[in-house]
C-alpha positions in Angstrom: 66.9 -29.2 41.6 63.3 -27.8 40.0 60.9 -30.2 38.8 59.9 -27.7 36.4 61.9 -25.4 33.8 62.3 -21.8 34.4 61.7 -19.3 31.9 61.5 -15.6 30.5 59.2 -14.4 27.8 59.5 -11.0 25.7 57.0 -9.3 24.2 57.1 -6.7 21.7 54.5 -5.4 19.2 56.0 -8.1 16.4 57.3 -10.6 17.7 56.5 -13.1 21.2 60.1 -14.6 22.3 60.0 -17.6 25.0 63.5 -18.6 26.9 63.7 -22.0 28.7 66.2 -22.6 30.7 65.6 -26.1 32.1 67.1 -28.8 30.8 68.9 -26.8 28.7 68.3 -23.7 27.1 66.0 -23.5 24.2 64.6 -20.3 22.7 61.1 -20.2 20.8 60.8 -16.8 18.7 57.0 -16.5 17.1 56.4 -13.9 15.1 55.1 -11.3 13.4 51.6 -11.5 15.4 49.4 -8.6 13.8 47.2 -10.2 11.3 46.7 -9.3 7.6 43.4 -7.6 6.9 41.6 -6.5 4.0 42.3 -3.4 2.6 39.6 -0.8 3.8 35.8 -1.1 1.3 36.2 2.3 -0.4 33.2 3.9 -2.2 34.0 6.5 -4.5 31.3 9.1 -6.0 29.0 7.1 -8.8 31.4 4.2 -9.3 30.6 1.6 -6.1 32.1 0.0 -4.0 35.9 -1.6 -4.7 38.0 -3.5 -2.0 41.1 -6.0 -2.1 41.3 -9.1 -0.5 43.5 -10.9 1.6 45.1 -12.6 -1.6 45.6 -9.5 -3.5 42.5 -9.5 -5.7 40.9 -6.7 -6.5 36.2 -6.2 -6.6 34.4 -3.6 -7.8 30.8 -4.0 -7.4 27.6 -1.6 -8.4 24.1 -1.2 -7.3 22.2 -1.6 -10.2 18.5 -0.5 -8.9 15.7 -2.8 -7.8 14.8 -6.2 -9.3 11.2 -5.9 -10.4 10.9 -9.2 -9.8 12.0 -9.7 -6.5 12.2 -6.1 -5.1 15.5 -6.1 -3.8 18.4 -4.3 -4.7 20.8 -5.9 -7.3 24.2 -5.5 -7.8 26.9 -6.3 -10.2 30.8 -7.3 -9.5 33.5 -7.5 -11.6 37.0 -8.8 -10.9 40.5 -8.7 -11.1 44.3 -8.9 -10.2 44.7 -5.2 -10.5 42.0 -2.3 -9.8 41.9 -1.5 -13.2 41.2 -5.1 -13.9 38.1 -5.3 -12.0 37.1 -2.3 -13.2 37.1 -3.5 -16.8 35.5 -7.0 -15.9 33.0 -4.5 -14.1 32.2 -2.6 -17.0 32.4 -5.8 -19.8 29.4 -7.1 -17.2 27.4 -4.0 -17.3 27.4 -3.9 -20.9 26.0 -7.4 -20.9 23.1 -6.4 -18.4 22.5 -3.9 -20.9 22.1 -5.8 -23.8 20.9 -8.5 -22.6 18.7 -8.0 -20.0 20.5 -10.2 -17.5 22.4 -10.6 -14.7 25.7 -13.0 -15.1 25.4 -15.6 -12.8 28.2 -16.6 -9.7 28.6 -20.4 -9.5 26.3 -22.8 -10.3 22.8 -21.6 -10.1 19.2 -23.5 -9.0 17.4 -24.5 -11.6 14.8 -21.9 -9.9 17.0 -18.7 -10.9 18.3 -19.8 -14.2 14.2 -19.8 -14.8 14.6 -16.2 -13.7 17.5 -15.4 -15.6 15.8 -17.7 -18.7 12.4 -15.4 -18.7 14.8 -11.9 -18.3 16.0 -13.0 -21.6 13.2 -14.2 -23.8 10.4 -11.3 -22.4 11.9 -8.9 -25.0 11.4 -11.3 -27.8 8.5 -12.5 -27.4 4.6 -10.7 -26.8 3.8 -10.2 -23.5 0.8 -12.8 -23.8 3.5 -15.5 -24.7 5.6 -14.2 -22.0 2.8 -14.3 -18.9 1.8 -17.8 -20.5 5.6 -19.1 -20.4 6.0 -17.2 -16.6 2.8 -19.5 -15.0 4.2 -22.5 -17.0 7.1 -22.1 -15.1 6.3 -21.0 -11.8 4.0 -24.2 -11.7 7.8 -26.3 -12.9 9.8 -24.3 -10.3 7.5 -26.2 -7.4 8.6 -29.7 -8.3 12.4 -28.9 -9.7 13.5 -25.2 -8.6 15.2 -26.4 -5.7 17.8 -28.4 -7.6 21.0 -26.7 -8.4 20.8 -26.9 -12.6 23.8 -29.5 -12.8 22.0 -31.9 -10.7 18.8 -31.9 -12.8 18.5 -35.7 -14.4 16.3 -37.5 -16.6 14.6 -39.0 -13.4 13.6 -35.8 -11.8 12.2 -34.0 -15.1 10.5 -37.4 -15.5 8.9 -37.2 -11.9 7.9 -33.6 -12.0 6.0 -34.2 -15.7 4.0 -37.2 -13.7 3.6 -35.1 -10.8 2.4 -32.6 -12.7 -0.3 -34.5 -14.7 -2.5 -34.9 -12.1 -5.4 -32.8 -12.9 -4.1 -31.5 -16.2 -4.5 -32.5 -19.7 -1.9 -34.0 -21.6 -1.5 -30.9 -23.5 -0.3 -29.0 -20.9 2.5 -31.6 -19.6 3.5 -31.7 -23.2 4.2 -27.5 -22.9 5.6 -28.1 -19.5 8.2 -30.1 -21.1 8.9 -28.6 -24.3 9.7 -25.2 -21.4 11.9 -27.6 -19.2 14.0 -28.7 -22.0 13.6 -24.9 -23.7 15.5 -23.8 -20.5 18.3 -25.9 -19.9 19.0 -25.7 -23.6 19.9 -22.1 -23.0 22.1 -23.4 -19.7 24.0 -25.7 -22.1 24.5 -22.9 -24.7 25.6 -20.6 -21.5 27.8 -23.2 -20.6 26.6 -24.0 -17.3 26.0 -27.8 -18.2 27.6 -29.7 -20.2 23.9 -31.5 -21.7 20.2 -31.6 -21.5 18.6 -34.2 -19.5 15.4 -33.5 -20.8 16.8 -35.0 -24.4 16.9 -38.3 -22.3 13.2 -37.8 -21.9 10.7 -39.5 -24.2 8.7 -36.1 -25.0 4.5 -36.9 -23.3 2.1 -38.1 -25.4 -1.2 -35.7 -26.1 -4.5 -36.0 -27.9 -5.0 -33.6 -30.6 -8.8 -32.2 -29.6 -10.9 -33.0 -32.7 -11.5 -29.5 -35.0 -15.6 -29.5 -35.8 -16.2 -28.5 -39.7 -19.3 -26.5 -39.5 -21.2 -27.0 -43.3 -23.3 -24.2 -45.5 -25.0 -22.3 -43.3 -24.1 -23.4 -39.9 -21.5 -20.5 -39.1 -24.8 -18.3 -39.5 -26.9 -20.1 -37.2 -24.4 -20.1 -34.7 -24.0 -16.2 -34.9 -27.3 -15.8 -35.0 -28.2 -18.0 -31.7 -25.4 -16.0 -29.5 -26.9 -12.6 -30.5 -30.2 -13.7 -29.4 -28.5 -14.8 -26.3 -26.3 -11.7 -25.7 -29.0 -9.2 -26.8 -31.8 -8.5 -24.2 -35.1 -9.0 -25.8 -37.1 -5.7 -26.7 -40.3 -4.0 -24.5 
């Protein structure tokens, strides 16, 4: 007698059948053995890219140019349990881009690219002074919290980025820097990617008001008068 069982195997292209025949006969059948791929990405003239995946959902996504800000190409995807599904959600999207300026946002973002997202929307309502002061406020924020993802940001961190941030700097400007923090995740409550503002948690900083000098009778014309005979060269 065989210490070891005997056995036959089948193959075909769908199935893999094992036969033992020692002890007794026992029969394995596996099968089917091709695996389930996506359907195919198919582009079609002026409309993008649409695919389906492996549990039936249908994306349709569309380059929409370069990000100015980044240089990169940007795209847009919508979804859906049908083609035509995703091609609505693909178009509802788009018509938000358009309107607002913005990209929608997949998943929770950093607190570093809802900034991006926050100064897409507010450049076309305010002047572009207020906007490049509002842009350097916030790339100087962005190097103590942007890291972060925006549900994470606490009391703590705004807290230790304001006193990180004061050294050098009057108290002025940590006041701004956290009237633009708590500006900002306002906006990510009102998009409903938090559910609060940490930075109401905060006690707002303290800053001096710089005292306003009251020139009397007859100083505002000495005062021209000195810078023009600054300013002016003096004659041959």
């Amino acid at each position: 007698m065989q210490d070891f069982p005997q056995y036959s195997l089948k193959r075909s292209k769908n199935y893999t059948q094992i036969i033992l025949f020692y002890p007794f006969l026992i029969t394995i059948r596996k099968g089917p053995t091709m695996k389930t791929k996506n359907k195919k990405t198919r582009r079609e003239n002026g409309q993008g890219t649409i695919w389906q995946t492996q549990n039936g959902k249908w994306h349709h996504r569309r380059l929409l140019g370069i990000n100015p800000q980044t240089g990169k190409n940007r795209y847009i995807t919508g979804h859906g349990q049908t083609r035509a599904a995703a091609r609505i959600d693909l178009e509802h999207k788009i018509h938000n881009f358009e309107t607002q300026g913005a990209l929608p946002l997949t998943g929770t973002p950093t607190f570093s690219e809802y900034c991006d997202r926050w100064l897409t929307l507010i450049q076309k309502q305010v002047k572009p002074r207020v906007y490049e002061t509002y842009k350097g406020e916030i790339n100087t924020i962005v190097s103590q919290l942007g890291g972060l993802r925006l549900d994470k940001v606490e009391a703590t961190h705004i807290e230790y980025t304001l006193d990180q941030l004061s050294i050098g700097r009057s108290s002025k400007t940590i006041h701004n820097y956290y009237i633009r923090i708590r500006q900002i995740l306002t906006s990510a409550v009102q998009h409903k990617l938090i559910t609060h503002n940490p930075a109401h948690q905060v006690t707002p900083p303290r800053y001096e008001m710089e005292d306003t000098l009251i020139l009397e009778q007859g100083q505002p014309a000495q005062a021209i008068k000195a810078i023009n005979h600054v300013t002016t060269p003096n004659s041959a």
